[in-house]
N, C-alpha and C positions, 0 to 999 in steps of 0.2 A: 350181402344184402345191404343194400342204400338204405338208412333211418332218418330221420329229423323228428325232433321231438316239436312237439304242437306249440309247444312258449314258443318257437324259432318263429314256427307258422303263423303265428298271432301277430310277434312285432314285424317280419314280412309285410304284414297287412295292413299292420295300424290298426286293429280290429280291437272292438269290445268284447271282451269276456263275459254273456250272456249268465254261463254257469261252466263250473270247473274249475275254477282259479286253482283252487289245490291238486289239481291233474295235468297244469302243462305242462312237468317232466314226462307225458308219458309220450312214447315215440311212435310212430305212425314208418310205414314203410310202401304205403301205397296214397295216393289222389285221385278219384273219382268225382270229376264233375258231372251233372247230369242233374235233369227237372223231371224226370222219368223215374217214380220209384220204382216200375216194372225191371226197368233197366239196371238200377241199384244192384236192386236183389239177384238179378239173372247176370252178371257179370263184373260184378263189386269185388274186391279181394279182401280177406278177413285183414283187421289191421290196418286198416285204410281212414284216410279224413275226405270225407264226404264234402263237396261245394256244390252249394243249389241258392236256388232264387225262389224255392218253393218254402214258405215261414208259416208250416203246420206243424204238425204231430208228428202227421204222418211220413214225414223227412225223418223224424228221430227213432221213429218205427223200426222205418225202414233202416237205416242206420246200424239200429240195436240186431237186427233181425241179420241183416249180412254182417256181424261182428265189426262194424267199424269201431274207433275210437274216437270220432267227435264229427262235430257238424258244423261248415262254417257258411253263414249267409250270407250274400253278394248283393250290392248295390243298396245297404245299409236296412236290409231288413232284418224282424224282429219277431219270433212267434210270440205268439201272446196266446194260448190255448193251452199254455198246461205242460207245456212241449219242457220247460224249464224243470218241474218237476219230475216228470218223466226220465231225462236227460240224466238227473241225479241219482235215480233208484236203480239205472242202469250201468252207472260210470262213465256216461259221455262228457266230453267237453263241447261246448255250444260257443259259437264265437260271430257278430257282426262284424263285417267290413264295407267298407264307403264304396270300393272298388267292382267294377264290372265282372263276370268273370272272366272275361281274355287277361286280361290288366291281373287278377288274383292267381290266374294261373302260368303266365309270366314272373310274378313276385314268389309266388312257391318252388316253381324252379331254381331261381334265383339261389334262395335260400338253401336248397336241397343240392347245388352246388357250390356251396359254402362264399358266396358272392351274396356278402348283405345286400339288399336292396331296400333298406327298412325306411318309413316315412316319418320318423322318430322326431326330425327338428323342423323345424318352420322350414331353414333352407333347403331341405332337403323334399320337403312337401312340396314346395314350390318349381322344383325343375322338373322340366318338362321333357329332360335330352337325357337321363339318368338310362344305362345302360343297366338293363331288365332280365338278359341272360348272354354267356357268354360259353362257350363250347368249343374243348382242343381237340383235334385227330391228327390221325397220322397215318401217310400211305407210304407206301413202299414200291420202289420202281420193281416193274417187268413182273408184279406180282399180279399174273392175270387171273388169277385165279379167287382174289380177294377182291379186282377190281368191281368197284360199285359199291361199295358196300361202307365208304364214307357218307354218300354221298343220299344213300340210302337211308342210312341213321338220319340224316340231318333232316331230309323229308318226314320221316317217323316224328323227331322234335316238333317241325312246323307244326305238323296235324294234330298232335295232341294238341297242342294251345289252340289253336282253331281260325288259325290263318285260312281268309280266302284261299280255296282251292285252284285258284287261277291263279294267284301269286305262287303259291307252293310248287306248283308244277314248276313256272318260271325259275324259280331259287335251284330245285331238284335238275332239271335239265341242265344249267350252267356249272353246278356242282357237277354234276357226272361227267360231262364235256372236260373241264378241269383235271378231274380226276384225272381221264384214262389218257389226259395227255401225259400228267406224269407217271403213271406206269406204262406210257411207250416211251415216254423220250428224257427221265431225269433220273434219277437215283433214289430220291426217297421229298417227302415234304410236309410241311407242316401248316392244317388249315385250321382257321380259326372261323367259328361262329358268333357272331355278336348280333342280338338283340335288343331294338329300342323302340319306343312307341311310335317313332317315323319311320323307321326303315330294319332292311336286314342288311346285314353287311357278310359274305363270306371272302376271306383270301385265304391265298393260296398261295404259300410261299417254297417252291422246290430248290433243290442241290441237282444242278444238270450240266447239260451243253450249252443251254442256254437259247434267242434266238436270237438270228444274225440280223433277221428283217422284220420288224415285228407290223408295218405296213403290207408288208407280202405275205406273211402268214395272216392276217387279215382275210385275206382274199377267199373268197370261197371254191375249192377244190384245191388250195394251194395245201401239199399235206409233201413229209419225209418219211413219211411209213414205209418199213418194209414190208418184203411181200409176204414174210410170215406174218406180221399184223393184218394184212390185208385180208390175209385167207383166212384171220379169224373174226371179221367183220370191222376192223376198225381200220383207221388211217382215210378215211373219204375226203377229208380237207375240210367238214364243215363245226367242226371244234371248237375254233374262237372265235368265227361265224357268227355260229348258235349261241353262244355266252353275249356277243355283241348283242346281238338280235335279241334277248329275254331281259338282258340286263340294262335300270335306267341308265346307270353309270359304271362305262368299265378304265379301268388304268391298268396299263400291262407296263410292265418296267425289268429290264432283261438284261444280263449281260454274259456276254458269249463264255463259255467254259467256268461261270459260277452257278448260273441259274436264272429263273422266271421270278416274278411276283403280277400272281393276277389280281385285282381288288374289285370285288363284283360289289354293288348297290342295287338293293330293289328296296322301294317307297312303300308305304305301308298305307294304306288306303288313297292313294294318289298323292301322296304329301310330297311338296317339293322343296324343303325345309335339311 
């Protein structure tokens, strides 16, 4: 079971301690964003830190009600109804941050994969290029049986933070393309997910044969598949294609009998930065 203790969550945030100070040892194992207490309550997990933009009561309510352990407000709101007291007679920790919540749920990833991303100094407040989350996998050639399922996860990540859905798809399409090239044609590889407020970055670094043409595999229909790949739906040639086509910026870089490096870019609200 993944934990972080709520002090982590706090300086993550840069957030004020509303009420709790004496509770941010206590560890949390779930995040739940949502402005929907309906939604709280009907699929919140006990144990959880709650992020909303809603600064009632009834956020702490509802909070206390599905066992979370603390409550944190986005975009520097503050309840002022009592909620402070409440919060206390219950054992919550209440916490303001300055932050959006895509931006707060970005930094608790962060956190929660032990990658500070804290806004603790001036300098660090001030960059705007600070790397937000960062994610390792690992595929294994001819393993067709697991194929998708990198690439899969890394769609899951998007969505939970709440990337445009028309980004996500583009990032998930070029990841899977990726993917199941190296479980046809390399030995194993190692893809990394990075995270920033401009962009998503995935590569995709395999141990393979390498390509010999990396403007000919380009091409679309241009594929080395056998025919046992074939008959199991893959090998059609539009692989690096389709990554070309989703992705703003691709660089492939190859060399024959070591391996590929694919390095996908997609911009994060049109940013071209």
């Amino acid at each position: 079971m993944c934990v972080v203790e709520i002090g982590r969550i706090k300086d993550a945030l840069g957030a004020l301690v509303i009420e709790g100070e004496e509770r941010l040892g206590t560890v949390v194992e779930h995040v739940y964003a949502s402005d929907l207490m309906s939604d709280v309550l009907a699929f919140g997990q006990p144990h959880s830190i709650l992020l909303t933009g809603l600064a009632t009561q009834q956020s702490v309510i509802s909070a206390h009600m599905a066992e979370f352990r603390g409550v944190v407000y986005v975009r520097g709101k503050k309840p002022k109804d009592g909620s402070a007291g409440f919060a206390r007679e219950s054992g919550l920790v209440l916490l303001s941050t300055e932050m959006d919540m895509y931006e707060a749920c970005l930094r608790i990833d962060a956190a929660w994969t032990d990658r500070r991303a804290t806004p603790d100094s001036a300098s660090e407040a001030g960059r705007t290029h600070d790397l937000l989350l960062s994610r390792d996998f690992f595929i294994e050639g001819n393993d067709f049986t697991n194929a998708g399922m990198v690439s899969t996860e890394v769609k899951a990540v998007l969505k939970k933070i709440g990337f445009d859905p028309k980004l996500v798809r583009r990032v998930a399409i070029s990841t899977y393309e990726g993917e199941m090239n190296v479980v046809m044609h390399a030995t194993k590889a190692h893809v990394t997910l990075a995270v920033s407020p401009q962009c998503i970055d995935v590569v995709i670094d395999d141990e393979g044969k390498g390509i010999p043409d990396v403007a000919l595999a380009l091409q679309e229909g241009f594929t080395t598949a056998t025919e046992e790949m074939r008959a199991m739906g893959f090998g059609s040639g539009m692989g690096l294609p389709n990554i070309n086509r989703n992705a703003d910026e691709l660089e492939i870089t190859s060399e024959v009998g070591k391996g590929t490096r694919l390095q996908m870019r997609f911009r994060v609200n049109g940013n071209t930065s």
